[in-house]
LOVEXFI-909050 format. One record per residue (C-alpha): residue number from 1; residue in one letter; x, z, y. Coordinates in steps of 0.1 Angstrom, whole numbers. Example, Ala and Ser with C-alpha at 12.3 -4.5 7.8 and 13.67 -1.06 7.14 Angstrom:
% LOVEXFI-909050
nr = 1 rest = a east = 123 up = 78 north = -45
nr = 2 rest = s east = 137 up = 71 north = -11
% end
This chain:
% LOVEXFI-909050
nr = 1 rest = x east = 401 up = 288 north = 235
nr = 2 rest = x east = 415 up = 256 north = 221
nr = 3 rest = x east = 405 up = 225 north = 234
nr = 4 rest = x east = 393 up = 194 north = 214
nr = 5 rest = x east = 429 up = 173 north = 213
nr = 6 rest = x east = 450 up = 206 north = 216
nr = 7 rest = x east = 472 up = 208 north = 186
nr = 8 rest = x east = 463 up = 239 north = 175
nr = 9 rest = x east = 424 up = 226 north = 170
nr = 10 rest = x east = 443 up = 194 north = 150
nr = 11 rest = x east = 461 up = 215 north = 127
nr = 12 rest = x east = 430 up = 232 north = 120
nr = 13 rest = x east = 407 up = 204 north = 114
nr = 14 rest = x east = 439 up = 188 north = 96
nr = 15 rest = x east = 428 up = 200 north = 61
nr = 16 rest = x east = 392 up = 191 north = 65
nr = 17 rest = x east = 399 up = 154 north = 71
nr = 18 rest = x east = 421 up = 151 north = 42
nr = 19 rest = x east = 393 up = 157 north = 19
nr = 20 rest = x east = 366 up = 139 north = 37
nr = 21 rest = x east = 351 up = 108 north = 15
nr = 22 rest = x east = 336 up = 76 north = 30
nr = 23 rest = x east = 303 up = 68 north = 14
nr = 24 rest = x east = 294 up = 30 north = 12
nr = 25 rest = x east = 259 up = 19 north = 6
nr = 26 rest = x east = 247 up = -8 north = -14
nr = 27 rest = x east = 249 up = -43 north = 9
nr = 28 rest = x east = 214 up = -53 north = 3
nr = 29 rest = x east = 184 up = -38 north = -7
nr = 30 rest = x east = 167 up = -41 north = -45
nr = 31 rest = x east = 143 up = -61 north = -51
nr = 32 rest = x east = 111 up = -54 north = -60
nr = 33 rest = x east = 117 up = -57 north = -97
nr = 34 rest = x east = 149 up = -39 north = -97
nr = 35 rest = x east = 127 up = -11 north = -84
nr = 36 rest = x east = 91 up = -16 north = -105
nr = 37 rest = x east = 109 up = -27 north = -138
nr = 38 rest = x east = 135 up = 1 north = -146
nr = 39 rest = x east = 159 up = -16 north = -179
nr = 40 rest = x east = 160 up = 27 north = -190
nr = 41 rest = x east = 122 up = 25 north = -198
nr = 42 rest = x east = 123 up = -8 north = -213
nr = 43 rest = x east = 109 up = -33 north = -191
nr = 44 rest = x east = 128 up = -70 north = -195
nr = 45 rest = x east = 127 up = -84 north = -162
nr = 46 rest = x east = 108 up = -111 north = -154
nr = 47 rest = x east = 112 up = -136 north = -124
nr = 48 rest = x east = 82 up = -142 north = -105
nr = 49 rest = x east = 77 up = -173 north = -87
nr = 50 rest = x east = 68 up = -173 north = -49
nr = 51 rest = x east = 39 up = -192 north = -55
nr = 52 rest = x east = 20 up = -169 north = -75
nr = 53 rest = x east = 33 up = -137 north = -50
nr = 54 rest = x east = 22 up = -159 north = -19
nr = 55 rest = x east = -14 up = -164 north = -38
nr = 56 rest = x east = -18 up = -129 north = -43
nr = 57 rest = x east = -8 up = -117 north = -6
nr = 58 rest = x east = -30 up = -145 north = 1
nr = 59 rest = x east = -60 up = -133 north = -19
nr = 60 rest = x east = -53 up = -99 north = -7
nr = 61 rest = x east = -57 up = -105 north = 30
nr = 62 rest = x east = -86 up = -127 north = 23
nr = 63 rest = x east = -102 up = -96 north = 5
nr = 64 rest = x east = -87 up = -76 north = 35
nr = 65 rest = x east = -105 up = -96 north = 65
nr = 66 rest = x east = -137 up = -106 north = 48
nr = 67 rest = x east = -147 up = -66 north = 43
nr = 68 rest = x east = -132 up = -56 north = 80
nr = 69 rest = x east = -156 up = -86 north = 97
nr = 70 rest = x east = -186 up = -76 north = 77
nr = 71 rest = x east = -180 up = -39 north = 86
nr = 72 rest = x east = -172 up = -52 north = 121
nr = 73 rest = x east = -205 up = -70 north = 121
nr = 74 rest = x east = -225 up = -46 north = 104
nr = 75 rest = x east = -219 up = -25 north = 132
nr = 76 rest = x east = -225 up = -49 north = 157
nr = 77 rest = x east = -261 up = -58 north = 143
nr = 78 rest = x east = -266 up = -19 north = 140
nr = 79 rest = x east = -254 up = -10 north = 175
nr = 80 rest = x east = -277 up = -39 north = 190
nr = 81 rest = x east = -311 up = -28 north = 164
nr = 82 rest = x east = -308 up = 10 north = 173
nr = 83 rest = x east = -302 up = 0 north = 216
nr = 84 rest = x east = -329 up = -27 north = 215
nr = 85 rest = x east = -358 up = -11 north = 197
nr = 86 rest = x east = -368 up = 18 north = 220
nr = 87 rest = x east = -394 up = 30 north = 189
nr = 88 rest = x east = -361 up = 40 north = 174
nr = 89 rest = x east = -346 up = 58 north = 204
nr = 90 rest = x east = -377 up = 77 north = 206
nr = 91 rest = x east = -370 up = 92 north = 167
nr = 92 rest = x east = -355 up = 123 north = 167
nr = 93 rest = x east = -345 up = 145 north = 130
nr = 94 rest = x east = -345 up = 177 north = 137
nr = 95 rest = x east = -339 up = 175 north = 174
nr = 96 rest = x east = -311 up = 150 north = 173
nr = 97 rest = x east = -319 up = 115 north = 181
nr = 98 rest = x east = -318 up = 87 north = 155
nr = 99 rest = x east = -291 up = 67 north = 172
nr = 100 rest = x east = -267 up = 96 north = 173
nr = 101 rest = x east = -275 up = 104 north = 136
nr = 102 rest = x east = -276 up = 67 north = 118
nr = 103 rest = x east = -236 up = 60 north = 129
nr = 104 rest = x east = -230 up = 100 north = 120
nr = 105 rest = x east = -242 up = 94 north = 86
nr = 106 rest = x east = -240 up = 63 north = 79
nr = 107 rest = x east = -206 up = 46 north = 87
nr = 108 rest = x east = -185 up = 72 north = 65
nr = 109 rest = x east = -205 up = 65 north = 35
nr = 110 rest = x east = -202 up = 31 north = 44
nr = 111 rest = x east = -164 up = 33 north = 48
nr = 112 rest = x east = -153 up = 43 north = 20
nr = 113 rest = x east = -179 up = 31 north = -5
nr = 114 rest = x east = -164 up = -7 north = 16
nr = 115 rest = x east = -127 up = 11 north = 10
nr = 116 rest = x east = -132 up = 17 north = -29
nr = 117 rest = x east = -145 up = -22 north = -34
nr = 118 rest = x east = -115 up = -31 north = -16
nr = 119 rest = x east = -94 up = -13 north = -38
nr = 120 rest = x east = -108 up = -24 north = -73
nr = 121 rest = x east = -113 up = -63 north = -59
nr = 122 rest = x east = -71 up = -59 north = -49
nr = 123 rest = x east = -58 up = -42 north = -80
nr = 124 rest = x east = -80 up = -70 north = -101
nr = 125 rest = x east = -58 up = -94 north = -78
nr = 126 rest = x east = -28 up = -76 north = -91
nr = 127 rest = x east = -41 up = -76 north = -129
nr = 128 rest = x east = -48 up = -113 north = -126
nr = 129 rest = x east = -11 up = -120 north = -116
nr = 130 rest = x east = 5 up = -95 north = -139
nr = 131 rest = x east = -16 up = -115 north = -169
nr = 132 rest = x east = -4 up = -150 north = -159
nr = 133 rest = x east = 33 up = -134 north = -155
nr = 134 rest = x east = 29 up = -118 north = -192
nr = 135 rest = x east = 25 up = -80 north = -182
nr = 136 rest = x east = -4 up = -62 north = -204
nr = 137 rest = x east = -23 up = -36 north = -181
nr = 138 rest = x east = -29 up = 1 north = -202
nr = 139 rest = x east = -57 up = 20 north = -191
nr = 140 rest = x east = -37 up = 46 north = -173
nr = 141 rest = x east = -22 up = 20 north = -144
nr = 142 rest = x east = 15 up = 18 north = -164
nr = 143 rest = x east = 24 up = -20 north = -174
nr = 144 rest = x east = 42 up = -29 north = -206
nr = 145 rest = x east = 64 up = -63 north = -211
nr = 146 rest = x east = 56 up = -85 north = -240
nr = 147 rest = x east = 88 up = -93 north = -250
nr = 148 rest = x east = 93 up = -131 north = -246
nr = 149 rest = x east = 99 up = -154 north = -276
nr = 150 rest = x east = 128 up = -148 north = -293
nr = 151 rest = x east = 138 up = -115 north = -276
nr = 152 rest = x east = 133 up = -79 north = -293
nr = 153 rest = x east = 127 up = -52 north = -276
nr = 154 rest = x east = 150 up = -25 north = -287
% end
C-alpha cells in the first residue's frame, strides 16, 4: 500500500495532472438583460433606467402588502365574528361546527382567488414598464423590441 506523498503514488497520479484544465468563471454575473434579451433571438438591448425599475419594485411591494394586510385583517375580523357570536358557535353542518368549517372552506378559496389578483395586478406592473421602455407584449407572455429609429432589425 502506497502512501499519499510516496513516490510511487506521484508517478501514478503524474499523468493525470498533466492533463488537468483550470476552469475560470466569468468575474461578475449578467445582468438582467444579458439574460432576458438574448442578441440570437433578436432582441436589441435596451437600458433601463433605475428609476422606472425602482417604480416597479415599488408598485410591486405596494400591491404585495396591501393584499397580505387585508388577508391579515380579514382573518382577524373573521376570527373575532365566529368567537364572539355564540349563535354561530352553536351551528353545526353535518356534525361539524361552523367555526371549524368557515376557515376550512373559506381561506383556500380565498387564498388563491387574493393570489391570482396579485398576479394579474403585478404582470400589468410589468406590461406598464415594458410599454414606456418600448417592448410590445404578444398574447403568449414573449416580448418583441421595436427597433429604435434608425436601426433595422436584421
Amino acid at each position: 500500500m502506497s502512501l499519499p506523498g510516496d513516490a510511487e503514488s506521484d508517478s501514478r497520479f503524474a499523468g493525470l495532472r498533466v492533463h488537468r484544465v483550470r476552469v475560470h468563471g466569468p468575474r461578475t454575473a449578467p445582468e438582467a438583460d444579458e439574460v432576458l434579451l438574448a442578441p440570437a433571438r433578436g432582441h436589441v438591448r435596451r437600458r433601463v433606467s433605475s428609476a422606472l425599475v425602482s417604480r416597479l419594485i415599488r408598485d410591486q411591494l405596494r400591491l404585495a402588502v396591501g393584499w397580505g394586510l387585508g388577508f391579515f385583517l380579514l382573518l382577524v375580523a373573521l376570527y373575532l365574528v365566529l368567537s364572539t357570536l355564540d349563535v354561530l358557535a352553536a351551528v353545526t353542518v353535518l356534525g361539524v361546527p361552523l367555526p371549524w368549517l368557515v376557515p376550512a372552506l373559506c381561506f383556500y378559496p380565498l387564498l388563491m382567488l387574493g393570489g391570482w389578483l396579485h398576479l394579474r395586478g403585478s404582470e400589468a406592473a410589468e406590461r406598464r414598464l415594458l410599454t414606456e421602455v418600448g417592448l410590445v407584449g404578444e398574447p403568449h407572455g414573449e416580448y418583441e423590441v421595436r427597433p429604435a429609429d434608425g436601426e433595422s432589425r436584421a
